[in-house]
C-alpha positions in Angstrom: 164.0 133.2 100.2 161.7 132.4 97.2 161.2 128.5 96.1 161.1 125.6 98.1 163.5 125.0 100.9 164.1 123.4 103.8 163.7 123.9 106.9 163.7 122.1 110.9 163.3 123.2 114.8 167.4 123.2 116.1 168.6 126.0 117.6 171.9 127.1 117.9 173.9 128.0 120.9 172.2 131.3 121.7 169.0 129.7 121.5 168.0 131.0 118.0 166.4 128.9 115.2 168.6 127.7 112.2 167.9 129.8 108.8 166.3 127.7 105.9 168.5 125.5 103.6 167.1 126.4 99.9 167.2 123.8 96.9 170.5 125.0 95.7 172.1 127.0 98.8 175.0 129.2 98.4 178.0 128.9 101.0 176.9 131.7 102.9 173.4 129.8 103.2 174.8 126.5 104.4 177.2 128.4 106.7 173.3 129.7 108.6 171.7 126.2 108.4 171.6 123.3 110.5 175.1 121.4 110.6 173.0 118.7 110.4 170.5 119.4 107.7 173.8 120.5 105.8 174.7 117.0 105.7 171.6 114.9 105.9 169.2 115.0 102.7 166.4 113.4 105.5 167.0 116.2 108.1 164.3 118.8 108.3 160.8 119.2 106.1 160.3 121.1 103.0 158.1 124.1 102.4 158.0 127.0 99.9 157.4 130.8 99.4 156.9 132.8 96.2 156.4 136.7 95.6 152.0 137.3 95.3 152.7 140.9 94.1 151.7 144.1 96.4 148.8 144.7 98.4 146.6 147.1 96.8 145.8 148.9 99.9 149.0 149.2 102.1 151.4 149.0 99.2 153.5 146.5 101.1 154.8 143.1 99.5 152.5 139.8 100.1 154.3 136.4 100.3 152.4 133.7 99.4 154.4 130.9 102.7 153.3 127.0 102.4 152.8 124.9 104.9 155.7 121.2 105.7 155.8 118.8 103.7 157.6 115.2 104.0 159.6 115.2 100.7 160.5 118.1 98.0 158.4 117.0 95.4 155.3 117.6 97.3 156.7 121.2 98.4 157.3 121.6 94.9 154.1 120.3 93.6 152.1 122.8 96.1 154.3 125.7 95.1 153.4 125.2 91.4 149.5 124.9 92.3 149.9 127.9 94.7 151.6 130.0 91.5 148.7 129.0 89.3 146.4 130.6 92.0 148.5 133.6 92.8 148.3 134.4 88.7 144.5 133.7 88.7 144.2 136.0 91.7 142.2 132.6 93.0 145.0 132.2 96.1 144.0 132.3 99.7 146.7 132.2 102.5 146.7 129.4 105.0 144.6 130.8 107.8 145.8 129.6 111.4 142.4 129.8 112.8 140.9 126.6 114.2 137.1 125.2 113.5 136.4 125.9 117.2 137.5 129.3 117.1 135.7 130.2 113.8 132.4 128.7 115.3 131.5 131.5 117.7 132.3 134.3 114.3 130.3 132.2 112.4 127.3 132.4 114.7 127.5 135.9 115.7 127.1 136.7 111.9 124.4 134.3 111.1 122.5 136.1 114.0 123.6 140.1 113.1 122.1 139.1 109.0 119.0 138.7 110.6 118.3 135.9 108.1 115.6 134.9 110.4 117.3 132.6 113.4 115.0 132.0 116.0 116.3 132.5 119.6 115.9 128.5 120.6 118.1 127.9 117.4 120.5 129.7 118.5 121.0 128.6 121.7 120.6 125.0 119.9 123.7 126.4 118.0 125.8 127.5 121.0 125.0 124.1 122.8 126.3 122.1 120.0 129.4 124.0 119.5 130.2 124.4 123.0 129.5 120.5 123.9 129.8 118.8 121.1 132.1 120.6 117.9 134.7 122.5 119.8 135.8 120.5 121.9 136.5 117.6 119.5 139.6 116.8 117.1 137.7 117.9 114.4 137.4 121.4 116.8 140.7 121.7 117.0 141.7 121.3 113.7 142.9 124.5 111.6 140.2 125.3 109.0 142.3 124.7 106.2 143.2 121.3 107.1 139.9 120.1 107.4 139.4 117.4 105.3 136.3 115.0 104.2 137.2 112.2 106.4 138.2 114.4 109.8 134.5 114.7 109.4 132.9 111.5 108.7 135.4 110.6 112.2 133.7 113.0 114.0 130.1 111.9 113.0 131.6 108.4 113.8 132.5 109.9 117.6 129.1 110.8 117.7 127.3 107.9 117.0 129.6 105.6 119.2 128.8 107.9 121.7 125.5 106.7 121.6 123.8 110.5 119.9 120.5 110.2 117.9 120.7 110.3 114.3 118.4 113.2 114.5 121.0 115.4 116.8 124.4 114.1 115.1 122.4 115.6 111.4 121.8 119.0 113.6 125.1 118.6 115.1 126.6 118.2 111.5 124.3 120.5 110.1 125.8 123.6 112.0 129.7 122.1 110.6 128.3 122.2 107.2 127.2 125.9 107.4 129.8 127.1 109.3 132.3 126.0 106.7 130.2 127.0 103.9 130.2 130.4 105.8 134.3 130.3 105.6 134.6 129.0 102.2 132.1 132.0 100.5 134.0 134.4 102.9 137.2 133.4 101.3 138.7 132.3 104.5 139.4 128.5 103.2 139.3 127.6 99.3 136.5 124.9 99.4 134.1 123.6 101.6 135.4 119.8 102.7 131.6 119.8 104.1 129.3 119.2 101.2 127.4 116.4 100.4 127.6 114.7 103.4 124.2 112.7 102.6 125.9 108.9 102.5 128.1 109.6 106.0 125.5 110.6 107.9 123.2 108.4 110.3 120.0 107.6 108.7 116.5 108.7 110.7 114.3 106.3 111.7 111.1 107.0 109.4 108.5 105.1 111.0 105.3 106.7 110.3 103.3 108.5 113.1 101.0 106.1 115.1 98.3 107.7 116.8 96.0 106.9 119.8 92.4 105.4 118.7 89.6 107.4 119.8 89.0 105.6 122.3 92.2 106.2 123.7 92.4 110.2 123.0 89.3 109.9 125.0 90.5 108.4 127.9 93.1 110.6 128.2 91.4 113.9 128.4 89.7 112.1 131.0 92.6 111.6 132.9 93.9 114.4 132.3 90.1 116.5 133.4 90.9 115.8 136.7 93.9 118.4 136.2 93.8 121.8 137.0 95.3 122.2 133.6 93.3 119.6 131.6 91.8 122.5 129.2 95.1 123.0 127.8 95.2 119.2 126.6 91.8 119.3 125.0 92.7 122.5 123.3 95.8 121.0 122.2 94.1 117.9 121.0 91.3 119.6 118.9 92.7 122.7 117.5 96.9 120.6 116.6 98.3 123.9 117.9 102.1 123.9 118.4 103.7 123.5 122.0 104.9 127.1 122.1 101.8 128.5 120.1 99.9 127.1 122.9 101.8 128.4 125.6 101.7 131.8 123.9 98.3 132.4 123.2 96.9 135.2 125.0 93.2 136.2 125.8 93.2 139.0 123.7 93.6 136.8 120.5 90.8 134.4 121.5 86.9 135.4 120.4 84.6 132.9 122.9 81.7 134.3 121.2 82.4 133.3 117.3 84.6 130.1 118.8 87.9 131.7 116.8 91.5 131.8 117.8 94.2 134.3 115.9 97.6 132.0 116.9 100.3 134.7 116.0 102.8 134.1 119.0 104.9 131.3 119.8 106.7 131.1 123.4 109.8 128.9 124.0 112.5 128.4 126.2 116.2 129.6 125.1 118.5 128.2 127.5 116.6 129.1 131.2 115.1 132.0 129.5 112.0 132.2 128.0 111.3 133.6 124.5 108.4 134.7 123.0 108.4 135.9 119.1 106.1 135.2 116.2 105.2 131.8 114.7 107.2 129.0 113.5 106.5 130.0 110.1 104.6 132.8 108.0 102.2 130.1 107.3 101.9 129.7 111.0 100.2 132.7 111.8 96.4 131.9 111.0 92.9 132.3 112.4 91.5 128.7 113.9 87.6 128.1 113.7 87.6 125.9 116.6 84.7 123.5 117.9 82.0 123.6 120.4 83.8 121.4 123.3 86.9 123.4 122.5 84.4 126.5 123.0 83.5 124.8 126.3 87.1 123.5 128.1 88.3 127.2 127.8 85.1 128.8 129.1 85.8 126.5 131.9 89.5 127.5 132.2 88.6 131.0 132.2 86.5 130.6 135.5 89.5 128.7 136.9 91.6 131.6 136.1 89.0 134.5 138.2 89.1 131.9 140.6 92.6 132.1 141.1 92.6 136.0 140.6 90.4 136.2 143.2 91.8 133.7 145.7 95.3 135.4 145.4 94.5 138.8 145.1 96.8 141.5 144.8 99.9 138.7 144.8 98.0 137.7 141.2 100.1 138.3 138.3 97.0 139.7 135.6 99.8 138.4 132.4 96.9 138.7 129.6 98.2 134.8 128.6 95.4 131.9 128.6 97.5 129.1 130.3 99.0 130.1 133.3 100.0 128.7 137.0 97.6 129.4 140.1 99.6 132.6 140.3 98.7 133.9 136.5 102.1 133.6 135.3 102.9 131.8 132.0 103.8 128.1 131.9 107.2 127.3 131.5 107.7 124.8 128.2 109.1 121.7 130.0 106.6 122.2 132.7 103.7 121.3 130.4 106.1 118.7 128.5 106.6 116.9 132.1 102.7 117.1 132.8 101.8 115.5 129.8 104.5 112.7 130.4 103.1 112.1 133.8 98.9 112.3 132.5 100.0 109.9 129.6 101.4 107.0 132.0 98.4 108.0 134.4 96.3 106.7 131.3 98.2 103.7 130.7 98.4 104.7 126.9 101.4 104.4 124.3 104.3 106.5 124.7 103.6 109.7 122.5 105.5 113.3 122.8 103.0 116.3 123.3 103.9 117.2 119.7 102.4 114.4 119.2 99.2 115.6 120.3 99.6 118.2 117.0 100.1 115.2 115.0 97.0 113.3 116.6 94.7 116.4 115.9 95.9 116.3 112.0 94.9 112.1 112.3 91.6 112.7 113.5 90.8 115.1 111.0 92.1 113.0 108.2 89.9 110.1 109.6 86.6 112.4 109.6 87.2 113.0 105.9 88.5 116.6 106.2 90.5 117.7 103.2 94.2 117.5 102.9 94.4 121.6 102.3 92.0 122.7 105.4 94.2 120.4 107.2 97.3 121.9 106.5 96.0 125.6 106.6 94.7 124.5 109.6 98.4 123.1 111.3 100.1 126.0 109.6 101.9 124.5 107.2 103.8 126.1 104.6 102.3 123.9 101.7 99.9 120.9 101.8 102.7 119.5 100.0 104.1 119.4 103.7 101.1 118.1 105.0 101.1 115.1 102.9 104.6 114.3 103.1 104.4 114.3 107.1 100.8 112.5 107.0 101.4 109.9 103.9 100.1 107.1 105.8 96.8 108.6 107.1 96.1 110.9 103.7 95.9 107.0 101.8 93.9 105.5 104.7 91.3 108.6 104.3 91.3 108.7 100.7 90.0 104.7 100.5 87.6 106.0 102.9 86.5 108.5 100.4 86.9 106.7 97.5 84.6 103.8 99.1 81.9 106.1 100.5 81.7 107.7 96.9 81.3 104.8 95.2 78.6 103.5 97.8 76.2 106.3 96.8 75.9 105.0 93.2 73.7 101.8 93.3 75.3 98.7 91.9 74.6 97.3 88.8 72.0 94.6 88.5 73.2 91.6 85.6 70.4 89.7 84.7 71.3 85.3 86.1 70.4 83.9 83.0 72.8 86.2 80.8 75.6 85.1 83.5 74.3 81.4 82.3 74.3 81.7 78.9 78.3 83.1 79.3 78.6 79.9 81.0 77.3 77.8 78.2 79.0 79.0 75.7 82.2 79.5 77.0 81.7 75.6 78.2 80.8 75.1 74.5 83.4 77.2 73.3 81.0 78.6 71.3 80.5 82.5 71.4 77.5 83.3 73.5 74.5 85.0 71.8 73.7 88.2 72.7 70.0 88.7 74.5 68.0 91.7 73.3 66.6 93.3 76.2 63.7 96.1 76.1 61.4 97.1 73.3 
């Protein structure tokens, strides 16, 4: 049946559904419809179907079928729209697959284009849409009835259930380009996901406070008395990434010129670790590190024969620079934890061991360095990164400079009696005269 029509869920004696009651049913029609919806106008929902032509590659006949509505003037209304597409070839069918089953399609093809997903993202991915997205209304929801406001509920879920604002934006992040996905792959019409910017939770933008000196001193103190202490000087002095650190084998370190080549970066993907290249292309650089840097990993390095020669052939020779007592890489949270527990050793502010990539960039910034060998140095992709991240500090360094600059140039000396005779006349309101000085 083409056109709008009616249509409900009774069954007739056998068991078998009613046939549709169209707009203006013939008696043969009625005589197959619901008694009921026969004679009530309420009875039933309305829906539509028109003719979209033939399918160019099986020849068959497509139907374009619309979904229930409440009265016939919205079945009607959605028929007309629906034609309009169908004659712009601009129509896609209602698709019956849900936001939680498109997820895991979505994924698998974001990873197969290689467009450059690290492993950790990934499983970042599959955590939120296993936990969090799937399991929700939103997650059950077909994608075509996905709407605007199904979405701004579910960031609302999300913050009730007490989630940062940083993880509901990643949480939404991966909705957004999942749907995005669907919409460019024709499987929905439009993307109900963009511009998001007013619904979602606003970051906390407080600028990065970092230890004094006298503090970053103290803690490598502290933290000395570690086996693993030279990780956390390194760390400090050279603002190497977490997984860069934990990545960085002997082969790319030069004792002798006091260089480091960071070109790995080793994470943790679920249980597993994951090593692969640096965050970013900018990442990958060659560090001109520092004397006492020099020193803390000559040091390490004798730890390390030590413990190849204490443990012998149950010594795993892994190549990497920081390692347990049994030369195996450290695991990520491991060294995460050990900071934790140095830091409250100290009795310092609470500060992440990112932060210690952050406080390296501070101390540079106080010691005058400029803003482009600092973000060369912290891999950056552009110092325009750099000073966004390090606002605060650039305009504390750069009064710094600006004072020592102008402290090299001696003041000006103004003679005391012209400043008098200023006095005078301005008190006179006369205009002072002007003092010849020189020959």
């Amino acid at each position: 049946m083409s056109g709008v029509f009616r249509r409900c869920g009774c069954r007739d004696e056998n068991g078998r559904q009613y046939a549709v009651l169209g707009d203006d049913p013939t008696a043969e029609q009625r005589a197959r419809a619901c008694p009921v919806m026969v004679t009530d106008p309420k009875h039933g929902r309305w829906s539509f179907r028109i003719s979209a032509g033939f399918d160019p590659m099986t020849g068959k006949r497509r139907q374009v079928n619309g979904k229930t509505y409440a009265t016939k003037r919205e079945a009607q209304r959605a028929r007309n729209e629906a034609a309009v597409r169908v004659d712009r070839r601009e129509y896609i069918a209602p698709t019956r697959t849900t936001l939680a089953e498109w997820l895991p399609t979505w994924l698998e093809r974001r990873q197969r284009t290689g467009d450059g997903l690290k492993p950790t993202t990934v499983e970042n991915y599959r955590r939120y849409i296993e936990q969090d997205i799937a399991p929700s209304q939103l997650g059950q929801l077909r994608l075509d009835d996905i709407r605007r406001h199904h979405i701004e509920s579910f960031i609302d879920d999300l913050v009730v259930a007490g989630r940062g604002a940083v993880t509901v934006r990643r949480i939404i992040a991966v909705v957004q380009g999942s749907l995005r996905a669907a919409a460019k792959s024709g499987v929905i019409s439009a993307n109900p996901a963009r511009d998001l910017g007013d619904a979602l939770p606003a970051v906390d933008s407080r600028p990065f406070e970092p230890w004094q000196p006298a503090q970053v001193g103290h803690f490598l103190d502290i933290a000395a008395e570690h086996r693993l202490g030279p990780l956390f000087e390194v760390a400090v002095f050279t603002g190497m990434r977490r997984g860069e650190l934990l990545g960085l084998r002997w082969a790319d370190v030069d004792l002798g010129s006091g260089t480091i080549l960071v070109r790995r970066n080793r994470t943790t993907a679920g249980v597993a670790a994951v090593e692969g290249t640096t965050k970013t292309q900018a990442g990958t650089r060659r560090l001109d590190v520092d004397a006492r840097t020099v020193d803390a990993l000559q040091a390490w390095k004798a730890t390390q024969d030590a413990d190849r020669a204490a443990w012998g052939a149950e010594y795993t020779p892994s190549g990497y620079v920081f390692t347990d007592a049994h030369g195996a890489p450290l695991k990520a949270q491991y060294a995460t934890r050990l900071f934790d527990r140095l830091r409250e050793q100290a009795a310092l502010p609470r500060m992440t061991l990112h932060g210690l990539r952050h406080l390296n960039a501070s101390l540079m910034l106080a010691a005058g360095t400029d803003l482009a060998i600092v973000s060369k140095r912290l891999g950056h992709s552009s110092v325009q990164v750099t000073g966004d991240v390090y606002a605060h500090l650039v305009g504390s360094a750069s009064r710094d400079a600006a004072n020592a600059a102008a402290a090299l140039v001696p003041a000006r000396k103004a003679p005391v009696h012209t400043v008098h005779a200023h006095r005078a006349g301005n008190a006179s309101g006369a205009r002072p005269a002007l003092r010849q000085t020189g020959p």
